[in-house]
N, C-alpha and C positions, 0 to 999 in steps of 0.2 A: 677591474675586469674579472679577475679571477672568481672576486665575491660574486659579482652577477650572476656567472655562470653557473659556481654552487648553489645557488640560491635557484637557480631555476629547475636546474637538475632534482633539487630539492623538493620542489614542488612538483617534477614528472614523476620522481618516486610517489608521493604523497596524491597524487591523483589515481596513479595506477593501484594502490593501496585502496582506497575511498572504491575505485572503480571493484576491487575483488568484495567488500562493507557492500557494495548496492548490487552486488551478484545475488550475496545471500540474502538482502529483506527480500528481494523478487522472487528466488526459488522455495523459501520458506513461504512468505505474505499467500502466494497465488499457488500453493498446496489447497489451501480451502474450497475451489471451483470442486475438487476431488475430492476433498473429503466428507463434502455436506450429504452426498448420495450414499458414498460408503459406510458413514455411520448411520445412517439413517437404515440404513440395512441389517448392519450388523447389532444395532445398540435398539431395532425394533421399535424407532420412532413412528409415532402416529402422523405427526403433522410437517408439514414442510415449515410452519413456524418456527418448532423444536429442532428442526437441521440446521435453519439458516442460526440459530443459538453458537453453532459453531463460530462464524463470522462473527458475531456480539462478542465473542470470550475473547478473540483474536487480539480486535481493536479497540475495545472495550479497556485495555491496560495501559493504550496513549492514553487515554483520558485521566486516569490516575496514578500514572507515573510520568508524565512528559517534565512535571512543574520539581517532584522529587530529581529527576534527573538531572537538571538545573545543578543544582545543587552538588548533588554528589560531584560533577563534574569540572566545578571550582575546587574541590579537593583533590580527585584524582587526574585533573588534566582532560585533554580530548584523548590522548591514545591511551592511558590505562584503563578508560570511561569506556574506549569502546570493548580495551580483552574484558573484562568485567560486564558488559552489556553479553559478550558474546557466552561467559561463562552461564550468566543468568538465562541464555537460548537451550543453554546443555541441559539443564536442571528440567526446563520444559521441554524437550524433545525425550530424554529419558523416562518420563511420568508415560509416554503412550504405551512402555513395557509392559505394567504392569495393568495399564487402563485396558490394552488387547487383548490381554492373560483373562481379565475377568469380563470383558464386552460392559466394561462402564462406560457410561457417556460421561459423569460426572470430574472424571479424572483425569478422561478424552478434553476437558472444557478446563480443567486447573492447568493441563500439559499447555492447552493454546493460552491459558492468560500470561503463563509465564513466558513462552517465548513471545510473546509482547511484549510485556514487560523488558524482555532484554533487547526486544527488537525497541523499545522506544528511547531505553538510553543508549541504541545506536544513532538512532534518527537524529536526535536531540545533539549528538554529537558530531555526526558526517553531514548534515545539511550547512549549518552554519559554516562550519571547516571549509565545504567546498565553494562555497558564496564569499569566502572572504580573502581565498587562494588565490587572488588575483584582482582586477575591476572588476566594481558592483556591476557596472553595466555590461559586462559579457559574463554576468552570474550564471542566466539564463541557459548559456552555451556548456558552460559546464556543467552544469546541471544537467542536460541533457543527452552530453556526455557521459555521465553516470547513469541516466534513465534505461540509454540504452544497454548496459549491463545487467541494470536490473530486470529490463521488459527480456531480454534473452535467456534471463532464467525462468521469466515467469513465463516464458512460450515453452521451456521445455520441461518444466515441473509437473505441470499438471499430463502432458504427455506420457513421463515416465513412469510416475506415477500413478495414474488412469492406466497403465500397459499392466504394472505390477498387482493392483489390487482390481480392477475391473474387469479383466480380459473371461471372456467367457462368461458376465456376470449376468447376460439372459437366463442362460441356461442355467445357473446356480436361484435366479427368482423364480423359477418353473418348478425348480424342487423342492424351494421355498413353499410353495403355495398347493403343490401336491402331498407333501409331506404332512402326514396326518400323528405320528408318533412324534413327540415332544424332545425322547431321548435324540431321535436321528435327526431332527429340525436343530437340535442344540450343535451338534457335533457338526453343522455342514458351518452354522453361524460363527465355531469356534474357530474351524478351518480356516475361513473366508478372514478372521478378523488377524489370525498368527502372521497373513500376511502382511503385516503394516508393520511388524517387528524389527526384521531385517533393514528394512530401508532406515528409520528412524533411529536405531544402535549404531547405522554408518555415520546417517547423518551427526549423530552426536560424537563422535569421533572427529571428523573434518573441521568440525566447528571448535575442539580441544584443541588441534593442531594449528586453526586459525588465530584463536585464541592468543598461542603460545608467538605464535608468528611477529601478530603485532606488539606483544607485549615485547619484545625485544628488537622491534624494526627500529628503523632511525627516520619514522615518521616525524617530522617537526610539529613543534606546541605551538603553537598561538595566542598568546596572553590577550589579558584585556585592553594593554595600552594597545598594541597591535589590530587589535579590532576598532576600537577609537580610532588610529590614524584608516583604516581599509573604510568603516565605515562612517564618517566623522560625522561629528554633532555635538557639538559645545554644551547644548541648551540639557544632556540627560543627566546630569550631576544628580541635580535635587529635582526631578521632575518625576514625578508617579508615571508607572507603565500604563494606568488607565486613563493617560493624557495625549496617546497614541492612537487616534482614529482610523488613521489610515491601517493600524496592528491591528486592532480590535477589527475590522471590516476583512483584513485580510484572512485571521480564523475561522470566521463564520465563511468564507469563502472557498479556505480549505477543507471545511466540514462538508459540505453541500461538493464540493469536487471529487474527493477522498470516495463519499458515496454514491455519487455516481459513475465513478470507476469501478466499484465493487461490483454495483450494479451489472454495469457492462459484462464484468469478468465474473462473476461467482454464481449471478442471477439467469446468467444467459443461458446455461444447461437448464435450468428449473422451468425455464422461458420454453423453451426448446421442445419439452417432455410437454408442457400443458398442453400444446398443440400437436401432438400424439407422436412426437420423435423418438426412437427409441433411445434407451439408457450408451447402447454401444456407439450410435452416432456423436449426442449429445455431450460427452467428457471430453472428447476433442475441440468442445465450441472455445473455451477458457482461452486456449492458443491463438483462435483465430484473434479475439477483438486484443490479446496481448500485439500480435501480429503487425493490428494495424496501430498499437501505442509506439511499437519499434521504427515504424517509418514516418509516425510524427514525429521520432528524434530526432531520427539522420535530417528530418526537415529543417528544425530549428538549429542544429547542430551548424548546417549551411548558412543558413537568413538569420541567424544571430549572432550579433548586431548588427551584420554587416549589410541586411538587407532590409530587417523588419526591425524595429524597437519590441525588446519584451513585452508592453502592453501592448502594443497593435499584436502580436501573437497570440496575447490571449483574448485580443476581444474577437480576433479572425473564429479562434478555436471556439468561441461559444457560443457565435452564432451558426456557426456548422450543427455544433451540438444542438442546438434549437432544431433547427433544420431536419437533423437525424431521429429527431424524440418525434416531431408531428407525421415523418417518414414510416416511423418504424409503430406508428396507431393507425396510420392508414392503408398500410402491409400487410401479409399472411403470411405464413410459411419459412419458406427460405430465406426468401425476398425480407422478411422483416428480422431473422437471424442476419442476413449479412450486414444492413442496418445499424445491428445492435454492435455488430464486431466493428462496424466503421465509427463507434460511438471510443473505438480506442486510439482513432486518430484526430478523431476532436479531446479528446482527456489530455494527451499526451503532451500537449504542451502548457497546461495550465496549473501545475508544479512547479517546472521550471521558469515558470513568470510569476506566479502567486509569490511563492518567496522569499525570492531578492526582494521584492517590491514591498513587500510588507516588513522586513527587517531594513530596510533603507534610512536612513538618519538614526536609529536607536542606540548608536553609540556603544556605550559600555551595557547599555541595555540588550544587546544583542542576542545572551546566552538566553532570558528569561524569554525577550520578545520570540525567541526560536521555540521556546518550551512551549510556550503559548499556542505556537503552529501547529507543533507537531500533538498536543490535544485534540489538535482540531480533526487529525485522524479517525478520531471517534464517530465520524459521520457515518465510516463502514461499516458501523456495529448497528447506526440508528434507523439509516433510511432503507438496508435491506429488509430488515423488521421490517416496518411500518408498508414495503410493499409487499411482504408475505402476507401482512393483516390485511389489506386492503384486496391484494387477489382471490382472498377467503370467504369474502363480500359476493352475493350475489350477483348483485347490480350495479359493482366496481367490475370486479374480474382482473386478471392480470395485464389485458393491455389495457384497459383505463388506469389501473394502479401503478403499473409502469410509466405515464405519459403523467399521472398525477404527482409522481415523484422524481421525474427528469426536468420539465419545463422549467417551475418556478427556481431549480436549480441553478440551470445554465441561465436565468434572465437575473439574477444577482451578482451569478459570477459576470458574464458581461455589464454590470452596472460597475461593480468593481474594476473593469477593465477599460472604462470609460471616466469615472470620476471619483471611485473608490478610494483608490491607489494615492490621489493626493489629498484627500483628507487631512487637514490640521497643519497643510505641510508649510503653509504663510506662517505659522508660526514656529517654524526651527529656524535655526542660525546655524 
């Protein structure tokens, strides 16, 4: 009896731990709503292609460190994996000192790769962790348990941070555009940029002390037998990971989600501004659609599993999203802003259904089949590109390019949530 109890206590410490890990990918991740405008100001970008570069640099390092992360993380465990994920966060939050100092983007863009990079051997490390905390089948729950830590930083991130460097930022692009002397246009630009310094030297500090927190907490490890017995499957001994359909379906499924999240949350200010909203309305849009991801947790949090199965959740969630995407092309104005923010309570649950579902029978495969997911992140960096090209287009425009890069999204993710998910699964034991 005794053991039980430790053991469970064990794992409320270890949730509330994972839950402070998914405070900060959300306050860090959804900084970018904020900061595509502000450097685009300060670093005197021409194109909204060149700002959304920020988002590409961000997620762009799951892509090339999720499979590395793996790895190191059999050496150093899940909790040294994450003080070390956190220290590699410091290294890139401290680059913006100097990238402010001199208004580079260049160094603005090595700062966001690297706190990817450390944010992805977070990921790599707290997804699986909390999936295996307990039954696969209420993965879901937990997971959205953490979501909602994460969606409540990323509702006040961009808020704070939008208050710190935007406030007044009409009236600073009026004397931007008045301003005919070179030397006084430099000194308002340098102004405007010193204030990103403050915030980001704190933030690397928090993230020291975080850092130091876990490396000494008595978060519990998780071995690989441990994961074999939480997520069983005989058949992955000698079985290759690209023998795993239901995996491989679930990636591309996290790509195509990942990006339409961004979408919703980074795109939806740009969104905002094309239809002639101003700069001071539109940095508060980020909150909203985060807003509505926070009250698809508390949803799933309830009806999982106890009301809905994880895949009826996410097939619910993406047909809504369908629903939102043909909504939000045949809208104007507000009306297709709120749309867009209600596109974060169709998002919000298809994380925490995608995957469990997709690490489901991989066995001691678990760490890579994770790694594999968390690449799959990479969609943030791809599909907001592809609708800044396509809004660029004459005879695309930004709501056909947004409606061209939502639909065929959500109709895969919902195919996945219908038949995806069991791919290859006749054959495990």
């Amino acid at each position: 009896m005794d053991s039980i109890v430790k053991t469970k206590k064990n794992n409320q410490n270890a949730i509330i731990i994972i839950g402070i890990l998914f405070f900060i990918f959300g306050f860090v991740t959804w900084l970018n709503g904020t900061l595509i405008p502000f450097l685009k100001i300060i670093c005197e970008l021409k194109t909204d292609t060149q700002a959304f570069l920020v988002v590409t640099a961000s997620y762009m390092a799951y892509f090339f460190l999720a499979i590395p992360s793996s790895f190191i993380l059999k050496f150093t465990g899940y909790k040294k994996g994450m003080a070390l994920g956190l220290i590699i966060m410091v290294v890139g939050t401290l680059l913006f000192l100097p990238a402010a100092a001199n208004r580079n983007f260049t160094i603005f863009l090595i700062g966001l790769f690297s706190q990817g990079a450390g944010l992805a051997l977070l990921q790599t490390a707290a997804n699986p962790y909390i999936s295996i905390l307990g039954p696969i089948e209420s993965a879901a729950k937990r997971i959205s348990i953490m979501g909602i830590s994460n969606k409540i930083a990323g509702v006040l991130s961009p808020l704070i941070l939008s208050t710190l460097l935007l406030s007044n930022i009409e009236n600073v692009q009026i004397k931007l555009s008045t301003t005919i002397n070179t030397s006084d246009k430099n000194n308002l630009l340098t102004e405007l940029s010193n204030k990103i310094r403050m915030p980001y030297l704190i933030m690397a500090i928090v993230l020291i002390i975080l850092a130091i927190v876990i490396f000494f907490s008595s978060l519990p490890e998780i071995n690989d037998k441990e994961t074999v017995t939480q997520n069983e499957n005989k058949s992955t001994t000698n079985k290759s990971i690209f023998k795993y359909p239901h995996l491989w379906m679930g990636v591309l499924s996290i790509f195509l989600y990942v990006g339409t999240e961004v979408l919703a949350g980074d795109a939806i200010g740009i969104y905002g501004n094309a239809m002639g909203m101003p700069l001071n309305e539109t940095r508060y849009f980020t909150s909203f659609t985060l807003t509505g991801m926070l009250i698809g947790y508390l949803i799933g949090i309830v009806s999982i599993p106890k009301l809905i199965s994880q895949q009826d959740a996410l097939k619910f969630a993406s047909i809504l999203g369908i629903f939102l995407t043909i909504a939000i092309y045949v809208t104007h104005g507000y009306l297709a802003i709120f749309f867009i923010a209600m596109l974060g309570l169709a998002n919000s649950l298809m994380w925490p259904a995608i995957f469990p579902l997709a690490i489901n029978k991989l066995g001691e495969k678990t760490k890579i089949g994770s790694a594999l997911l968390i690449m799959g992140i990479a969609g943030g960096a791809i599909l907001p590109l592809i609708f800044a090209t396509l809004k660029s287009i004459p005879k695309v425009g930004y709501k056909l390019g947004f409606f061209l890069c939502l639909l065929p999204a959500y109709l895969v993710i919902l195919y996945y949530s219908l038949k995806g998910y069991k791919l290859g699964m006749k054959n495990y034991k």
